[in-house]
N, C-alpha and C positions, 0 to 999 in steps of 0.2 A: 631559680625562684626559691627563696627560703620556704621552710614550710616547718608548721610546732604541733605539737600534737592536742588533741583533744581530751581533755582528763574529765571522768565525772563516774561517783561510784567507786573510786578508790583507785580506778586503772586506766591505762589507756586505751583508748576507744578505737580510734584511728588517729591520721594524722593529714592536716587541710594545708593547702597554700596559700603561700601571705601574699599579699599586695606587694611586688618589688618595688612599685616607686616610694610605700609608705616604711616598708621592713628590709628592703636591701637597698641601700641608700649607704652613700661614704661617709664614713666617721670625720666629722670636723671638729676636733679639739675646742679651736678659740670661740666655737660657735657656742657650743656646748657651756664653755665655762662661762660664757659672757652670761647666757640665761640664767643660771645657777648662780651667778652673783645677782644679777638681776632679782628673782626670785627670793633669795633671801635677804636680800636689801627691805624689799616689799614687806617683809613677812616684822622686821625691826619694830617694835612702836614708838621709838623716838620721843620718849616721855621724858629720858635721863634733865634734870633742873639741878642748878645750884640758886643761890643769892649772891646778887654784887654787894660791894659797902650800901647801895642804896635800898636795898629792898631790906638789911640787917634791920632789928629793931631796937633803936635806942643809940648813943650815939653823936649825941644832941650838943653836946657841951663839952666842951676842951676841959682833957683832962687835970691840967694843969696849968698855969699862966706859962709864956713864951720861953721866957729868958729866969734866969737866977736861980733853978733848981737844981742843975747841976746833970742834969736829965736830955735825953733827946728830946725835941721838940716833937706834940703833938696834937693833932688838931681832933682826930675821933677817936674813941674806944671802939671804932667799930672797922676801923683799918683793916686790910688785908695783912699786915704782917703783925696781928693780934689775935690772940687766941678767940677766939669768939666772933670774927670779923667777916666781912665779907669773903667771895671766891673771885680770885682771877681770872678774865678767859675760862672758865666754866662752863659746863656742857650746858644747851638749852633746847628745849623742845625743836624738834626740826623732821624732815622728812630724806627716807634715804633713799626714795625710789630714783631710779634711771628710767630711761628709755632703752628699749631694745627693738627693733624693727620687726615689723607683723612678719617677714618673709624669713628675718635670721629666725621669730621664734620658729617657725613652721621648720625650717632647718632642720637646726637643734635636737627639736623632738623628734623629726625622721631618723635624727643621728642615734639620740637613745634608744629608740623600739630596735634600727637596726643593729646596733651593737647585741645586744640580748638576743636576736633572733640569728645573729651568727655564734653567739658563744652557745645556743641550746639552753641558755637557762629563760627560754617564753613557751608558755603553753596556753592553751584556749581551756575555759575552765566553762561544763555543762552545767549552770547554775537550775535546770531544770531538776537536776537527779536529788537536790535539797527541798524535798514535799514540805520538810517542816525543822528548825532550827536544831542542827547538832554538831558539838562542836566536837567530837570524838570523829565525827563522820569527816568534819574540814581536815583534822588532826592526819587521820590514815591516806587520806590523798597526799599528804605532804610528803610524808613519808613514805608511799608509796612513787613517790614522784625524787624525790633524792635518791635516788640509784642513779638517775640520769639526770640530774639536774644540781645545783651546788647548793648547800644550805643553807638557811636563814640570818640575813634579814630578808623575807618574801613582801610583796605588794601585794595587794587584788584587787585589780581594778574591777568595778563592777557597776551595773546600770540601775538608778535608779529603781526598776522592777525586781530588783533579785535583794529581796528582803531577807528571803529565807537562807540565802545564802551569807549577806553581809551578818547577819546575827551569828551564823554557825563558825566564822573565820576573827571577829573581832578580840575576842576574848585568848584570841593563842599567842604566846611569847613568842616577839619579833617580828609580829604580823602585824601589817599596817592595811586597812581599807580604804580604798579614796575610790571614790565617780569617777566615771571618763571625763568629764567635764571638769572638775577640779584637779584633776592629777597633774602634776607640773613633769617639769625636767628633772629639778633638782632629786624626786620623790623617785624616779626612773631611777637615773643612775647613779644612786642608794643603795638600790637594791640588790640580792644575790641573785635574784630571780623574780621573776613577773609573770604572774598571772591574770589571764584578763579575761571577762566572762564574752559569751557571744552577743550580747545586748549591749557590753561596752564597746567592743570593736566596731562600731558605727563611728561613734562619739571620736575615737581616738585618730581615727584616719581620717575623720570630718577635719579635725582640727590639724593636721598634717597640709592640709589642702590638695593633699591628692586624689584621686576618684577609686572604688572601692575594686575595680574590675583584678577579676582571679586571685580574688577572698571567698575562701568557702568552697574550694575545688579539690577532692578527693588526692590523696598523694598514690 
């Protein structure tokens, strides 16, 4: 049963056991990528516009009469092989989402938590020991936690309630905050390391679909 340690205060406190069905779970590549394209397909806004010859303004009247100029023939100034003219085949507003399956994502994300809870770079983070917003205090956990863990770019997942925590970690280079609830795949495995507070670890294994039993048990 994997198990991560508990960080809060700068050091580690002890260290709890994860969920095996949510945190030791087999790595599946194609799952994994598939969400990850998935996700940032999603994430595209798909605004990119050109103009054809028809939406160009102006246009209106042949440049020239047909024959006897000595010229190639043409009928717009607003042609595509004129400078000023419409675009060919030109990107236009569209959407780049896919489908992915409710069960691959459930996968997938088993596959990121477990990956990171076999390399040692996941730890449960005591967003309690944060009374009141510091980010020197987020700063020396990190640091205090790189002897054993690889260094940044770090995540922190965290709950809703841990205010005083996401103020104290926002502001540090390389550090990303996201909710258990928004945190994707792709945002997982990004990261050097992940840390996830004890109010998010609900949220994250909610969304795994597995049940929480032997989370929270002393190592």
């Amino acid at each position: 049963m994997p198990e991560a340690p508990i960080l809060g205060g700068g050091t580690a406190v002890k260290k709890v056991k994860l969920a095996d069905a949510a945190f030791g779970a087999r790595f599946v590549g194609p799952l994994v990528h598939q969400s990850v394209r998935a996700e940032q397909a999603a994430r595209r806004r798909g605004t990119a516009a050109t103009k054809t010859r028809a939406m160009v303004s102006g246009g209106g009247a042949k440049p020239w009469r047909q024959k006897g100029t000595g010229r190639a023939r043409a009928g717009s100034s607003r042609s595509p092989i004129w400078t000023g003219g419409g675009v060919v085949f030109g990107p236009q507003p569209r959407s780049f989402t896919f489908k992915v399956n409710r069960k691959e994502q459930r996968a997938a994300l088993r596959s990121a938590l477990s990956l990171h809870a076999e390399r040692g770079s996941l730890a449960l983070l005591d967003a309690s020991a944060f009374t009141a917003p510091k980010t020197r205090q987020a700063l020396d956990l990190l640091d205090d936690w790189s002897s054993s863990a690889p260094e940044r770019p770090t995540l922190v997942v965290l709950a809703p309630g841990d205010a005083n925590a996401a103020l104290s970690f926002r502001n540090l280079a390389r550090v990303a905050v996201l909710t258990g609830e928004s945190v994707g795949v792709t945002d997982i495995v990004g990261a050097a390391r992940l840390l996830i507070s004890e109010g998010a670890l609900d949220a994250l294994i909610e969304r795994t679909g597995k049940p929480r039993a032997g989370v929270g048990e002393e190592a």
